[in-house]
BADRENKOL-458998 format. One line per 3 residues: number of its first residue (from 1); their letters; for each residue x negated, y, z negated of N, C-alpha, C. Coordinates in pm, 1 decimal, padded with zeros to 6 digits. Layout:
BEGIN
NUM = a = X,Y,Z,X,Y,Z,X,Y,Z | ...
//
This chain:
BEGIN
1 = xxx = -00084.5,-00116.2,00000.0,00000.0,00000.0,00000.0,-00089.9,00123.6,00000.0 | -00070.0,00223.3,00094.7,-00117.6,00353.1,00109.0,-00054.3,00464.6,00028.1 | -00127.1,00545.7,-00035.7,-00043.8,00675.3,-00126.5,-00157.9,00799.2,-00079.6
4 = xxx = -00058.8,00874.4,-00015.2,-00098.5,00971.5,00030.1,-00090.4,01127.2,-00104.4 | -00244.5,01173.8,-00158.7,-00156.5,01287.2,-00243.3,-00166.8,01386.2,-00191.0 | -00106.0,01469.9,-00176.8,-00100.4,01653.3,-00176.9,-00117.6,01740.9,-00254.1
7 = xxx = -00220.2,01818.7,-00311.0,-00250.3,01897.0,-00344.4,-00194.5,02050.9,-00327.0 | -00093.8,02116.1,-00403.4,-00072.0,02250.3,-00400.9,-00124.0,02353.4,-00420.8 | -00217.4,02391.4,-00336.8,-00353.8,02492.2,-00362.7,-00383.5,02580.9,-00219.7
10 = xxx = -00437.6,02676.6,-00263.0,-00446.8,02791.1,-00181.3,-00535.0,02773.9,-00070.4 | -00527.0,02783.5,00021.9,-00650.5,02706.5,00170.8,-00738.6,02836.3,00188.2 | -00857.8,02881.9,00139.4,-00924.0,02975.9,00158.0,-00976.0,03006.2,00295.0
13 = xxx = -00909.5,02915.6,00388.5,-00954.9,02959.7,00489.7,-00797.3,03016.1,00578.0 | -00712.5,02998.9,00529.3,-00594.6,03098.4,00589.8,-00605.2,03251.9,00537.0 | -00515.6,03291.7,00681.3,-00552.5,03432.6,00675.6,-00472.6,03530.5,00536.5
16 = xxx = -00494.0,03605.7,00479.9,-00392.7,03662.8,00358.0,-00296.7,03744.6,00462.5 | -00210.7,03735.5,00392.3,-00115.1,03818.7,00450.0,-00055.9,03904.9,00328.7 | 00018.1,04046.4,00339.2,00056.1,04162.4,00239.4,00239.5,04099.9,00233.4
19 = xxx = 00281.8,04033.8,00140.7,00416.0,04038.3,00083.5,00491.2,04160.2,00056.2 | 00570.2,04182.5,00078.5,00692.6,04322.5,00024.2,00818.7,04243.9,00010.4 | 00807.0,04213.0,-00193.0,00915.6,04171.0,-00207.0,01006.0,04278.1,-00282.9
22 = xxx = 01136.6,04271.1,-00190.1,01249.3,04369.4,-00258.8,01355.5,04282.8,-00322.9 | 01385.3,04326.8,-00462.2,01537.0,04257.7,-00484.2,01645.0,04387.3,-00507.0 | 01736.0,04370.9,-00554.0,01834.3,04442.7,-00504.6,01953.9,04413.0,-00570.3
25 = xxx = 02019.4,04528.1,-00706.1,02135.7,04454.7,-00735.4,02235.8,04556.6,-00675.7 | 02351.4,04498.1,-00625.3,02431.6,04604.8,-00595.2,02524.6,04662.6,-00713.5 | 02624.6,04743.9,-00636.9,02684.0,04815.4,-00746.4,02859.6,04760.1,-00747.7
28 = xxx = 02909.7,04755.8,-00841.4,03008.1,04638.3,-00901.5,03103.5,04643.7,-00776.4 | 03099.3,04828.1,-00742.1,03240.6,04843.2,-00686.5,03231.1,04846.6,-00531.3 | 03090.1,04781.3,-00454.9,03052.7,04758.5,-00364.3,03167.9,04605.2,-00308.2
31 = xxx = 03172.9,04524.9,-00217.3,03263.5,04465.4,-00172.4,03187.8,04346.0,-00106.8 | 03230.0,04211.0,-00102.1,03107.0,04152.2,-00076.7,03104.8,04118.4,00136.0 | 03202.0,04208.7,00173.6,03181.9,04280.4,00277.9,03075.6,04360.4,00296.2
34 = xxx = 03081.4,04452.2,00228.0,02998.2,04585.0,00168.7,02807.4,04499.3,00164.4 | 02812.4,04415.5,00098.0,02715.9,04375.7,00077.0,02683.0,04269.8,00195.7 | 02736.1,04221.5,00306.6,02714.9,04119.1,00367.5,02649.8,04220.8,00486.1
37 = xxx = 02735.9,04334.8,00477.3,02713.5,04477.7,00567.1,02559.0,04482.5,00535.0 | 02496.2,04533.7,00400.8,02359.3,04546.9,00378.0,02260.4,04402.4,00458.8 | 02249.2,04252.3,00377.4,02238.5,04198.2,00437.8,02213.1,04173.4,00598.6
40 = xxx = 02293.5,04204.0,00702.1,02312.6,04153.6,00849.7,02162.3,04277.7,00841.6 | 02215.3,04420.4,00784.9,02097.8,04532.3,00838.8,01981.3,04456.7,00825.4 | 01954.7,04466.6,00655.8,01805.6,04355.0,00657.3,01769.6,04271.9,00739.3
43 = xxx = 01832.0,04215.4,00734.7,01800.7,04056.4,00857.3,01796.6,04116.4,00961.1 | 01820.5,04224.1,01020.3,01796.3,04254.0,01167.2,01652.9,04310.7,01170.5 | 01606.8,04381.1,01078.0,01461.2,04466.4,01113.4,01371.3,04370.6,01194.2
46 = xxx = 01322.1,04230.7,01140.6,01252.8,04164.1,01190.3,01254.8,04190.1,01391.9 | 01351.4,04181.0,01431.0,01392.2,04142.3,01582.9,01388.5,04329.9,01595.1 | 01365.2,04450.1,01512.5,01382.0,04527.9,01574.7,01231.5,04611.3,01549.7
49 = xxx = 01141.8,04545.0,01470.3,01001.5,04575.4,01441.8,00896.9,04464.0,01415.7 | 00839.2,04460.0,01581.4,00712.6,04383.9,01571.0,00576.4,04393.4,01498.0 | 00636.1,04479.8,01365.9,00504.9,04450.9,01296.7,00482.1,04418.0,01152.0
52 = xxx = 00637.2,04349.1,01186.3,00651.2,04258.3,01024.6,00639.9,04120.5,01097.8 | 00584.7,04041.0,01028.0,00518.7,03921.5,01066.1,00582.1,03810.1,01038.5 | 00678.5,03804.8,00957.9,00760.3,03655.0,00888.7,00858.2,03748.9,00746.9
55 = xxx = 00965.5,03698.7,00739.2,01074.3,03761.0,00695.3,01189.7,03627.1,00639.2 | 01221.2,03647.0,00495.0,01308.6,03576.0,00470.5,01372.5,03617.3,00333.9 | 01486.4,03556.2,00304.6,01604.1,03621.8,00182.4,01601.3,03497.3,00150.5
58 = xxx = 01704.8,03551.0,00038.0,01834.9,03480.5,-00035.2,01883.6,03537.7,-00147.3 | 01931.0,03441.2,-00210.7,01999.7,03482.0,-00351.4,01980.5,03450.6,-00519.1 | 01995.3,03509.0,-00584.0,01952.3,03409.3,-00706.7,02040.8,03309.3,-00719.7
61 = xxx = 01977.1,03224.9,-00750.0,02050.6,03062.7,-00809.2,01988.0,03073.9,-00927.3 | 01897.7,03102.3,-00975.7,01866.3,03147.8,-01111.2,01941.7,03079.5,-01228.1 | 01885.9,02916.1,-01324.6,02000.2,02888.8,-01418.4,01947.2,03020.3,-01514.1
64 = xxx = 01839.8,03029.4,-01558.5,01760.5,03137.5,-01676.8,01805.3,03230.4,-01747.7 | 01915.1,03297.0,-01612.9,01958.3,03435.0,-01650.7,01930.5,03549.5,-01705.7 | 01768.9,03529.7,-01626.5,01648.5,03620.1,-01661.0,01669.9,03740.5,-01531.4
67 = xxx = 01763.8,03760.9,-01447.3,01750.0,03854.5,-01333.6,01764.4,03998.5,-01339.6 | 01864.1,04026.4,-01449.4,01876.0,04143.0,-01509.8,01997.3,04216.7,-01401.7 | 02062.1,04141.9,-01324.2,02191.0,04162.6,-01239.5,02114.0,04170.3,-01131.6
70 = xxx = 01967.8,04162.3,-01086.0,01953.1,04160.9,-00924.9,01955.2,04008.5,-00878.8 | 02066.7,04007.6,-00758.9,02119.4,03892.4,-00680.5,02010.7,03884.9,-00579.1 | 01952.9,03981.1,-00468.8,01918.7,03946.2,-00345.4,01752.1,03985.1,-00394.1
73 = xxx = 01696.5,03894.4,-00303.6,01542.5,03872.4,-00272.3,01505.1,03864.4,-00145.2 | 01411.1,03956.4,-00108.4,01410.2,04003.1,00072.8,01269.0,03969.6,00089.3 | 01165.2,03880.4,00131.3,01021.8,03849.9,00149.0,01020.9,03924.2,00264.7
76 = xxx = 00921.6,04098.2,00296.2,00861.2,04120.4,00417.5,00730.6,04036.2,00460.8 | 00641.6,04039.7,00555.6,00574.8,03953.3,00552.5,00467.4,04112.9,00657.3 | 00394.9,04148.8,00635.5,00304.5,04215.0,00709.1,00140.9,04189.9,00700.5
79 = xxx = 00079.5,04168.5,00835.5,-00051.5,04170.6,00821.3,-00171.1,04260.4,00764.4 | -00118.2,04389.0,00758.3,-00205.8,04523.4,00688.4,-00131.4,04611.0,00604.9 | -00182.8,04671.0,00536.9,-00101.5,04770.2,00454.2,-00065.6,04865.8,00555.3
82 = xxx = -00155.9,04927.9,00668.8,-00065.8,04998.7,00801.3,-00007.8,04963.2,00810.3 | 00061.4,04858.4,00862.1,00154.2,04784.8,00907.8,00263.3,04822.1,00763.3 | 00263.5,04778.8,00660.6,00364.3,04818.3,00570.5,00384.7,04958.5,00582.7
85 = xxx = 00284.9,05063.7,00611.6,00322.9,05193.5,00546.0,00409.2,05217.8,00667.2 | 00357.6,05172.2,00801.0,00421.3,05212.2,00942.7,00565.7,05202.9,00896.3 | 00642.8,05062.0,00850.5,00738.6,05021.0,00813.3,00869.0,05145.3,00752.8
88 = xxx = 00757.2,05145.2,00635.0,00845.5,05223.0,00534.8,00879.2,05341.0,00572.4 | 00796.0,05433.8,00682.2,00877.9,05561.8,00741.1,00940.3,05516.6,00875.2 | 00932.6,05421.0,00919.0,00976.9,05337.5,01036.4,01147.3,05394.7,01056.0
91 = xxx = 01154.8,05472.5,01172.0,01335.2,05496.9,01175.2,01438.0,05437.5,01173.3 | 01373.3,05289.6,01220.1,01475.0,05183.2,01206.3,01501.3,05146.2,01031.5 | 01332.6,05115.2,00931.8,01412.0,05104.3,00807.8,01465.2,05203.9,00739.5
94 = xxx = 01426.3,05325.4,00785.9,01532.7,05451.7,00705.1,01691.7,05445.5,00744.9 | 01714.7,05411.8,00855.5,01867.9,05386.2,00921.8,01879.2,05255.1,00822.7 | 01820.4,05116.2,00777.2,01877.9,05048.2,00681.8,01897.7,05109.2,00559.6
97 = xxx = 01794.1,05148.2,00515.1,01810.8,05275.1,00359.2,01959.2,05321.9,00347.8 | 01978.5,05368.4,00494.1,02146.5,05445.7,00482.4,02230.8,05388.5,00438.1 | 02217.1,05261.3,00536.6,02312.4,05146.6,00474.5,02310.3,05066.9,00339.6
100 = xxx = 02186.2,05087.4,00301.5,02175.3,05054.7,00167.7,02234.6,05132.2,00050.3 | 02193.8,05282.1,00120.1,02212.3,05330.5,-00010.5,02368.5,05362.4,-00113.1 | 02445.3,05350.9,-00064.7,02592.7,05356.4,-00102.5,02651.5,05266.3,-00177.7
103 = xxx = 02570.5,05138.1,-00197.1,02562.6,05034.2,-00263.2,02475.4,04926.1,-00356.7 | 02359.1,05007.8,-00343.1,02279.3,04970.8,-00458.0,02242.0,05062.6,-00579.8 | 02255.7,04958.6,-00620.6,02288.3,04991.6,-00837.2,02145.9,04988.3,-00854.4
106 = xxx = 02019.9,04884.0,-00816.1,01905.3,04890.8,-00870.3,01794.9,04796.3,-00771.0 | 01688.4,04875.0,-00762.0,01618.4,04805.9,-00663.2,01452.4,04792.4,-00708.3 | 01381.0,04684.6,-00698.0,01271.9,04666.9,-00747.7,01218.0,04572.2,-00604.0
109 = xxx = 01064.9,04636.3,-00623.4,00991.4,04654.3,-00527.5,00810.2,04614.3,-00585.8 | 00789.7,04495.8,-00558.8,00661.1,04459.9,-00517.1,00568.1,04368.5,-00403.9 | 00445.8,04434.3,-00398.3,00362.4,04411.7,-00292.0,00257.4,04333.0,-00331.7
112 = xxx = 00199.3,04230.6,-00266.6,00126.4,04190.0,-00304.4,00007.4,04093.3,-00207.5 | -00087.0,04066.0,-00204.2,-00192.2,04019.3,-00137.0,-00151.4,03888.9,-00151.5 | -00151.7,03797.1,-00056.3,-00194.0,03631.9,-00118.7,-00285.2,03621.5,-00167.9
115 = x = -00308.9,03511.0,-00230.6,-00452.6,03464.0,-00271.1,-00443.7,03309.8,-00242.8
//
């Protein structure tokens, strides 16, 4: 019998890439229309700016109930911090901002290097 193990460890020879993770709680009296509205925006930047690199969500499932009311988790994925700063005055994500902003209660924001 063969047993193959896997090791969960960092491959120092892949490239790092810059994370921008946003979560996001909305606000009570938002609609989960309202919020599916925010959502579709997010999920579109990728297809409307080639210089985010890999992009993915979801939601808390969280048993802990350590979230502090933020539901959504947004992974940007960019190769340089240019590339992030380009982003953040980027007209396309200020037109999401818009849509964001009418409905979020609280938003937390970190960046970070792989290792």
């Amino acid at each position: 019998m063969s047993v193959t193990t896997t090791h969960a460890q960092t491959r120092t020879d892949s490239p790092k890439v810059l994370r921008h993770v946003v979560l996001f709680k909305f606000k009570d009296t938002s609609s989960a229309q309202d919020v599916k509205k925010v959502e579709d925006a997010f999920r579109a930047l990728p297809g409307k700016l080639p210089l985010i690199k890999d992009f993915e969500w979801g939601t808390n499932t969280s048993p802990e109930n350590l979230n502090q009311g933020l539901t959504h988790c947004f992974f940007v994925t960019f190769t340089s911090d240019k590339d992030r700063d380009a982003y953040l005055i980027h007209p396309e994500h200020k037109a999401f901002v818009e849509v964001l902003k009418p409905h979020l209660d609280k938003v937390t924001v970190i960046d970070y290097w792989t290792k």
